[in-house]
DRENZAKE-507480 format. One record per residue (C-alpha): x, y, z; residue in three letters. Coordinates in steps of 0.2 Angstrom, whole numbers. Layout:
! residues N
- xx yy zz r
- X Y Z ALA .
...
***
This chain:
! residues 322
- xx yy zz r
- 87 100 -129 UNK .
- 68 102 -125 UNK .
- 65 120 -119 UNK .
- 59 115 -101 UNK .
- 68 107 -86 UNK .
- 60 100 -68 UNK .
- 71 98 -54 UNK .
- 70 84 -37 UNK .
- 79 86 -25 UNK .
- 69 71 -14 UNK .
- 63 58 -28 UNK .
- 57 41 -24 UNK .
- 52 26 -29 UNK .
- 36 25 -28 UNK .
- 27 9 -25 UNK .
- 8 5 -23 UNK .
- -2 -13 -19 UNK .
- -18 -15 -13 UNK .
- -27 -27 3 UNK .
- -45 -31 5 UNK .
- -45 -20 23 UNK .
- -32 -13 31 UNK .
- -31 -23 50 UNK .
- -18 -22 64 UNK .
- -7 -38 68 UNK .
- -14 -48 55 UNK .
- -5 -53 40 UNK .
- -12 -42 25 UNK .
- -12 -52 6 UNK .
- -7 -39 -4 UNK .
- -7 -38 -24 UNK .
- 8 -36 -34 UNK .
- 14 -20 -32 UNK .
- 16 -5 -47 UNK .
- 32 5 -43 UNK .
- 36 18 -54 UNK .
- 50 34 -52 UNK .
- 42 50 -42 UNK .
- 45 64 -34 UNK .
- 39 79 -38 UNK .
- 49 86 -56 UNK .
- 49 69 -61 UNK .
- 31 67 -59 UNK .
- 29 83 -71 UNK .
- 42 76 -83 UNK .
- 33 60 -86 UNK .
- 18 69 -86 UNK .
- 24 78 -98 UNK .
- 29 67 -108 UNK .
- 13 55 -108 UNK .
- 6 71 -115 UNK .
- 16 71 -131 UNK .
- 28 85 -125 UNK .
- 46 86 -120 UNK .
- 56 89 -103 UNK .
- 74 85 -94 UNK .
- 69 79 -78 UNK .
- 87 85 -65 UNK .
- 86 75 -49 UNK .
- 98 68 -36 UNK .
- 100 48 -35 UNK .
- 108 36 -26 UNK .
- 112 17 -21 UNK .
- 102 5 -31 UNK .
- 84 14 -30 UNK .
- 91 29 -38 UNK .
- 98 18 -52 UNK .
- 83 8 -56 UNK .
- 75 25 -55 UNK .
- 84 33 -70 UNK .
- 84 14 -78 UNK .
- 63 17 -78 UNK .
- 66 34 -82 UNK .
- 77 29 -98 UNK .
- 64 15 -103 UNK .
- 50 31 -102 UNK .
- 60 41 -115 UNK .
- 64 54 -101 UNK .
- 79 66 -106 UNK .
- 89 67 -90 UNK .
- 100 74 -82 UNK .
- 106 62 -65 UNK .
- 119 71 -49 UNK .
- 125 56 -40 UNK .
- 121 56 -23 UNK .
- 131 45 -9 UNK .
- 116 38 1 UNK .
- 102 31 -7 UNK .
- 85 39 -11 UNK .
- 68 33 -5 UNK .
- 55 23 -8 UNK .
- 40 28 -4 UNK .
- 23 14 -2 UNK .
- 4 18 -8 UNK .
- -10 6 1 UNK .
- -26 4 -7 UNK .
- -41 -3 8 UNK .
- -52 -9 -4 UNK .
- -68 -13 8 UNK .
- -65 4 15 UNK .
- -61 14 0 UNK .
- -47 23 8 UNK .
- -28 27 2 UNK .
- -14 26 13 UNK .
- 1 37 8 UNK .
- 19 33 17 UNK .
- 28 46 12 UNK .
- 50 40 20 UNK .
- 59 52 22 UNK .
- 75 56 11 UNK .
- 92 55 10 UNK .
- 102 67 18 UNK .
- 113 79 4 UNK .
- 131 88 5 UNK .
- 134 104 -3 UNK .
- 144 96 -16 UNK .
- 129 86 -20 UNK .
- 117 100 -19 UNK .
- 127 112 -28 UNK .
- 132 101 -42 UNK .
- 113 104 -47 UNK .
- 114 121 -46 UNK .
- 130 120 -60 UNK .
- 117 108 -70 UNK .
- 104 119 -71 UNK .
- 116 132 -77 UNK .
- 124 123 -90 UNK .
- 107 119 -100 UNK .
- 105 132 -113 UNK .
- 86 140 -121 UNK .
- 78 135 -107 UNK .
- 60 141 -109 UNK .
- 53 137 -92 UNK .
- 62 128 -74 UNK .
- 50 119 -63 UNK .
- 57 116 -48 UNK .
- 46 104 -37 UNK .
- 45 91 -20 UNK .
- 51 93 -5 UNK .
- 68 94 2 UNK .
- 79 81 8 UNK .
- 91 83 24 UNK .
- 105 93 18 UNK .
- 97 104 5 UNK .
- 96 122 12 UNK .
- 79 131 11 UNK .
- 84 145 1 UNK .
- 88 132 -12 UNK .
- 73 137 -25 UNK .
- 77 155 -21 UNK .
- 94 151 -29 UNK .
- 87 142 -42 UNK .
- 77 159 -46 UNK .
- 94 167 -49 UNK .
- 99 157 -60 UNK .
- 81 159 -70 UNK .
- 83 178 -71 UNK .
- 101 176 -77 UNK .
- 93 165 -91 UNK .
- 77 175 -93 UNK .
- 67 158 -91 UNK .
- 51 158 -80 UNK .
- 53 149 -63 UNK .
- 37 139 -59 UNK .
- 39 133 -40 UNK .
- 29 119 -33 UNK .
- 35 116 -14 UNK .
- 29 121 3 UNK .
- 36 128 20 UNK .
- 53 141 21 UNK .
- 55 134 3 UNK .
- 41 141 -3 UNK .
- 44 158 7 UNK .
- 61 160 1 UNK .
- 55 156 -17 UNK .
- 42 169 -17 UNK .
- 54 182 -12 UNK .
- 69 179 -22 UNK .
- 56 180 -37 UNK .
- 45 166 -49 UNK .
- 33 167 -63 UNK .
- 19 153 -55 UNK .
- 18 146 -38 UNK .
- 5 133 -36 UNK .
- -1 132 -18 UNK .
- -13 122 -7 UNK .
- -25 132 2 UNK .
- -14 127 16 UNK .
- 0 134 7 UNK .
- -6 151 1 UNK .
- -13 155 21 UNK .
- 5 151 26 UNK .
- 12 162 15 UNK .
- 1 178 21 UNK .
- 4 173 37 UNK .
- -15 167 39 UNK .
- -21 152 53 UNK .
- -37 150 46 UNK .
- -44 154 28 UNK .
- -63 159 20 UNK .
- -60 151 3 UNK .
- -71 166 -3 UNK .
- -55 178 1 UNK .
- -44 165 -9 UNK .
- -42 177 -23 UNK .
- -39 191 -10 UNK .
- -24 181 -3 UNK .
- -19 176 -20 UNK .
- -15 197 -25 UNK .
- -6 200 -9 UNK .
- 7 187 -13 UNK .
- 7 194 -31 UNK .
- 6 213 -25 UNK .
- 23 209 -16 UNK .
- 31 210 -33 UNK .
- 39 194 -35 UNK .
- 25 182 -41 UNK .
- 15 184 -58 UNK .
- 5 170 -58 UNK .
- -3 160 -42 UNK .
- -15 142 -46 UNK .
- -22 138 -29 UNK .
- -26 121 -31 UNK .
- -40 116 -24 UNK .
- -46 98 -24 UNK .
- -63 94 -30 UNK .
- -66 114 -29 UNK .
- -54 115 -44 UNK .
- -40 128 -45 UNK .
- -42 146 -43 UNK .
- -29 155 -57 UNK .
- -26 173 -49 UNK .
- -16 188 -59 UNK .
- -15 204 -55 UNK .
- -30 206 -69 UNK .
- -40 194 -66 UNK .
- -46 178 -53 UNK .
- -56 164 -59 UNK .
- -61 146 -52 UNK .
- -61 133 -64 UNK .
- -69 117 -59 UNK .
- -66 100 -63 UNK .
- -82 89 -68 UNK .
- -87 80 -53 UNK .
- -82 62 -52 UNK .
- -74 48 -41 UNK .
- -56 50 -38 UNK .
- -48 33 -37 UNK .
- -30 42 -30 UNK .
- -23 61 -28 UNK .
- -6 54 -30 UNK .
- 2 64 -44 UNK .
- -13 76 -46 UNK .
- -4 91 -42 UNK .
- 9 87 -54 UNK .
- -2 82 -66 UNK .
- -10 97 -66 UNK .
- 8 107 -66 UNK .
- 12 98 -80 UNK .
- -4 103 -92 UNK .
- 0 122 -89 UNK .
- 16 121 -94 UNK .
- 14 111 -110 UNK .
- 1 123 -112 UNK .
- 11 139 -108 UNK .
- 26 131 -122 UNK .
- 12 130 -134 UNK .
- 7 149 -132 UNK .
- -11 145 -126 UNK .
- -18 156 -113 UNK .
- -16 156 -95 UNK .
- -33 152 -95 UNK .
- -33 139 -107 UNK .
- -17 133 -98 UNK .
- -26 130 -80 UNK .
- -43 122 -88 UNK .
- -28 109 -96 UNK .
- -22 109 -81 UNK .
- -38 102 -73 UNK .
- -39 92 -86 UNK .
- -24 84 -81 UNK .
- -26 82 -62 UNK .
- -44 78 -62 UNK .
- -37 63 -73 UNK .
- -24 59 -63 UNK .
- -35 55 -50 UNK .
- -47 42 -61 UNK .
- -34 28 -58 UNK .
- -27 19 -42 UNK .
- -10 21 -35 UNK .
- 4 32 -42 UNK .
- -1 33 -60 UNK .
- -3 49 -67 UNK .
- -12 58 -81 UNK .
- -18 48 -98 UNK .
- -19 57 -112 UNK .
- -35 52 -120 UNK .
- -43 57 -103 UNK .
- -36 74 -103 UNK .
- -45 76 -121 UNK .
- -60 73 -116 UNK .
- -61 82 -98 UNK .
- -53 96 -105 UNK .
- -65 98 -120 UNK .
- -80 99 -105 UNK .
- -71 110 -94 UNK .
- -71 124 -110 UNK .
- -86 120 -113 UNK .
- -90 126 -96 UNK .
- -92 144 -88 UNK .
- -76 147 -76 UNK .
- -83 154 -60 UNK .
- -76 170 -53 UNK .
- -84 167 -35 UNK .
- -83 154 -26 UNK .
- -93 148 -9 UNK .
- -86 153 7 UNK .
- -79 139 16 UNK .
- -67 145 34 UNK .
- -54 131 34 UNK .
- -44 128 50 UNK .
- -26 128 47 UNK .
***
């Protein structure tokens, strides 16, 4: 049983195509469309896994989407671990304006969960032994209570695993306060969670340590798009940027990039080796259209010129309205 475990609790199918321009009340002549399983643990699983590591990806399915879900899952070589839902999970459609270069993301909205459901991946997560590391990531479907991560967090302690969270919202708060090892926030994200409605990305770091001084967070990666991430400890903040480039699609970045640092962290590299991987990995997420994420043979060669260069401990101030 591979040593880490990602959890969804609203995967999708995701499904991309692309038109030559997007145009009202016309008929748009798509091309054949890509779909492959996402949702936010499933992402890092497969991430993951194109990486050359190993995780169980737990997630709720249901209907005939969840089945061909886990049926592309199994044909991936993903260990997993499936609740059976009773409605049917999403799909999810990505839209490529070609003439306009522009993405457009239709995120549906889930299925909704009972108890039973949601509990019955609670009892999963327990049932796993030698977990190293639980990632629990996405967003929560109708159903599924708020507090759920800060449950999940119980559960982690019992098991002395580290609890890496990668959600937003009350989800987010709860999971901060019940305890993690890693939260990876937006800029958006880390203001909400001081309780900020605008942000100097020069004080990033500064909002960063409050969360951590609160005594339930060791590690915060503010991601930060073409600005990179920002890894903040207690000891140390530093910004480390991505070599510029075109992104084709953000899609799976953020997961991408969750995914590197934990394969990383399993391989006892350091934190900041583990986010300039990182980096590596969401920056090549990003090099391909639609919902494909990270490639290997990308990662190599974007991580070898992030290390070789400086990481910057101050970054440009920017105020963001929020």
């Amino acid at each position: 049983m591979p040593k880490i475990i990602t959890i969804t609790f609203n995967p999708a199918l995701d499904k991309s195509t692309s038109v030559a321009e997007l145009i009202p009340d016309k008929k748009l002549y798509c091309t054949l469309p890509v779909c492959e399983p996402g949702g936010g643990g499933i992402n890092v699983a497969r991430a993951i896994k194109k990486l050359g590591g190993e995780a169980t990806a737990i997630y709720l399915a249901g209907g005939y989407i969840g089945k061909k879900i886990t049926q592309m899952l199994s044909d991936e070589f993903i260990e997993s671990i499936v609740i059976d839902i009773k409605e049917n999970t999403r799909e999810n459609l990505v839209i490529a304006d070609i003439n306009n270069d522009k993405q457009y993301l239709f995120d549906m909205p889930g299925p909704k969960i009972s108890e039973h459901e949601w509990q019955a991946c609670l009892r999963a997560i327990e049932q796993i032994p030698d977990v190293e590391y639980i990632i629990a990531s996405g967003s929560l479907p109708s159903g599924v209570p708020t507090d759920i991560f800060a449950k999940i967090s119980v559960i982690a302690q019992k098991k002395k695993a580290r609890l890496i969270v990668d959600t937003s919202g009350e989800a987010l708060n709860h999971a901060v306060k019940a305890g993690v090892y890693l939260i990876k926030p937006n800029l958006r994200e880390l203001a909400s969670l001081v309780g900020k409605k605008d942000l100097d990305i020069g004080l990033v770091a500064d909002m960063a340590r409050e969360v951590i001084d609160r005594g339930n967070c060791e590690v915060v990666i503010v991601s930060m798009g073409t600005l990179g991430a920002m890894l903040v400890t207690k000891e140390m903040a530093l910004n480390i940027m991505p070599p510029a480039m075109h992104a084709e699609s953000t899609v799976g970045a953020g997961d991408s990039l969750v995914a590197g640092i934990v394969l990383s962290l399993i391989e006892n590299k350091s934190l900041t080796e583990a986010v300039q991987f990182g980096v590596a990995c969401g920056t090549a997420a990003t090099m391909h259209t639609g919902t494909e994420l990270c490639i290997k043979k990308d990662v190599e060669n974007l991580y070898h010129k992030i290390r070789n260069q400086a990481p910057v401990t101050q970054i440009t101030h920017l105020k963001l309205l929020l």
